[in-house]
Rosetta silent file (secondary structure, phi, psi, omega in degrees, C-alpha in Angstrom):
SEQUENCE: XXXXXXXXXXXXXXXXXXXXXXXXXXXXXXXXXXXXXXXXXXXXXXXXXXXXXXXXXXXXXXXXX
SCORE:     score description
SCORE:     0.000 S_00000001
   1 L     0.000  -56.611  169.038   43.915   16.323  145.961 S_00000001
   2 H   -50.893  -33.279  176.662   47.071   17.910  146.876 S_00000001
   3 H   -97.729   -0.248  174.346   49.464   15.860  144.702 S_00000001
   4 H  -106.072  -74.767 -160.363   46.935   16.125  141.598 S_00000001
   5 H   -48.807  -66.895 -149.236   47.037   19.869  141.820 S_00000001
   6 H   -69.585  -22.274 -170.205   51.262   19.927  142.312 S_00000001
   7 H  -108.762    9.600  158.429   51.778   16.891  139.274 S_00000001
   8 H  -114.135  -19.931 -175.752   49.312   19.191  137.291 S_00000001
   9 H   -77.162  -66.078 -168.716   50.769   22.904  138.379 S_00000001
  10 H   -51.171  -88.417 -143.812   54.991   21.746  138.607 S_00000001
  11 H   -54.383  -67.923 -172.438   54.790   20.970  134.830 S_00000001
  12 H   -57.574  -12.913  175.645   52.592   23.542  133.332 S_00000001
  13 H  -112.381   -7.326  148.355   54.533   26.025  134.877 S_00000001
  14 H   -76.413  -28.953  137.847   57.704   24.992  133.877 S_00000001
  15 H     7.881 -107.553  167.188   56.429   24.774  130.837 S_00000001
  16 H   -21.253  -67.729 -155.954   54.859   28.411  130.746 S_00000001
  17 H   -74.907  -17.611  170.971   58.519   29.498  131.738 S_00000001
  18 H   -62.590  -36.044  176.505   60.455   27.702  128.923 S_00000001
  19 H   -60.029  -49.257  167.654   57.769   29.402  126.555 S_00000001
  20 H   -38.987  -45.097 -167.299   58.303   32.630  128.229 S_00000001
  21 H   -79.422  -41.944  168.899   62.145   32.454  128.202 S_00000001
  22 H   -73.185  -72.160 -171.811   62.034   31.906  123.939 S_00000001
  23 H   -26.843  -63.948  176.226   59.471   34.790  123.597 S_00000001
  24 H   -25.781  -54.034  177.054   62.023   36.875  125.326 S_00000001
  25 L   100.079   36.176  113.017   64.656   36.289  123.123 S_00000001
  26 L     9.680  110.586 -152.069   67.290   34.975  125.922 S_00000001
  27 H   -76.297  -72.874  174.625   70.750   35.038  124.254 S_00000001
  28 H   -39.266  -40.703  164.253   71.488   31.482  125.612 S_00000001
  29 H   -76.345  -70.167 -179.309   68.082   29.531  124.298 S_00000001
  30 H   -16.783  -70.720 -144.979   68.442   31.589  120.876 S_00000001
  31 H   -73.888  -55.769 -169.815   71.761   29.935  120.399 S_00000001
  32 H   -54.429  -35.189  179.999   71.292   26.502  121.915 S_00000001
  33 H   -60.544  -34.043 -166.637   67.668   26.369  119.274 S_00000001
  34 H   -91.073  -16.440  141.218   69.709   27.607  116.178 S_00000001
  35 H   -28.153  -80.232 -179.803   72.113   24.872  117.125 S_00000001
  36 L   -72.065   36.285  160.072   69.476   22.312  116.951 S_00000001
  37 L    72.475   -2.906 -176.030   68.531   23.954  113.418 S_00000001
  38 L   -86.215  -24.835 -165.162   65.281   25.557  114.812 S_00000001
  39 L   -60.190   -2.619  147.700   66.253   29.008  115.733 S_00000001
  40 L   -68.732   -8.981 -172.963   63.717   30.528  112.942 S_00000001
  41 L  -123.308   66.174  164.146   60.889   28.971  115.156 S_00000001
  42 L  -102.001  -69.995 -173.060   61.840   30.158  118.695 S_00000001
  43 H   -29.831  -76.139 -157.868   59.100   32.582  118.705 S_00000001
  44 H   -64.178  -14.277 -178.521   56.068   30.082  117.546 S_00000001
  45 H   -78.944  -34.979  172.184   57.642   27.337  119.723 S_00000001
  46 H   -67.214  -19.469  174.010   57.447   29.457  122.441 S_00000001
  47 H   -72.959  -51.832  178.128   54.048   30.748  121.682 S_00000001
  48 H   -58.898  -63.147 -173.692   53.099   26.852  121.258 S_00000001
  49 H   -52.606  -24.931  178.206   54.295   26.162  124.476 S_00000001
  50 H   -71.485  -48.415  175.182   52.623   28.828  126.656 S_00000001
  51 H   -51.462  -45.274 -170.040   49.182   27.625  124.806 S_00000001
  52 H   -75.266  -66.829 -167.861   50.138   23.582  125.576 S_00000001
  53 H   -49.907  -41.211  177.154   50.535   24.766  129.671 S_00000001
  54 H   -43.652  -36.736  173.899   47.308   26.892  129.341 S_00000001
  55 H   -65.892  -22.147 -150.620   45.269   23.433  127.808 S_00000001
  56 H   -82.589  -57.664  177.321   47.548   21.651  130.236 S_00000001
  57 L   -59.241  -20.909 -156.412   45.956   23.340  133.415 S_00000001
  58 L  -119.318  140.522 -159.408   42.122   23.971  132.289 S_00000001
  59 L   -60.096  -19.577  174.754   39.950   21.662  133.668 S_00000001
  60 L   -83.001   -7.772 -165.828   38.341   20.622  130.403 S_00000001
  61 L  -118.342  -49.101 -170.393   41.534   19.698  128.626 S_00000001
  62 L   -52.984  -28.298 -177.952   44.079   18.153  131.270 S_00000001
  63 L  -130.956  143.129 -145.120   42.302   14.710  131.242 S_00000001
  64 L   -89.240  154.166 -171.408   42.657   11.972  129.171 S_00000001
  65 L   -46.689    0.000    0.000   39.732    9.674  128.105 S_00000001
């Protein structure tokens, strides 16, 4: 029980904070994203990414057939 909550929790919340840290607008992500040609899409990737931990965590979504 304990290791299915922490190998479903650990992820989704690092997750959450990589979405969080591109919403911010973090000087260091900005640059490394427009590097990798992306840096018009920090915002929606981070916006995708908070939405993929929320699905990732709710009990109806996290498991696979």
């Amino acid at each position: 029980m304990i290791v299915q909550l922490l190998a479903t929790w650990i992820p989704a919340l690092l997750i959450a904070l990589s979405g969080v840290m591109k919403l911010s607008g973090h000087p260091k992500i900005l640059e490394g994203m427009t590097t990798l040609g992306v840096g018009r899409y920090v915002r929606l990737l981070g916006v995708m990414e908070l939405a993929f931990a929320i699905l990732f965590v709710m009990p109806a979504t996290f498991k696979l057939p």
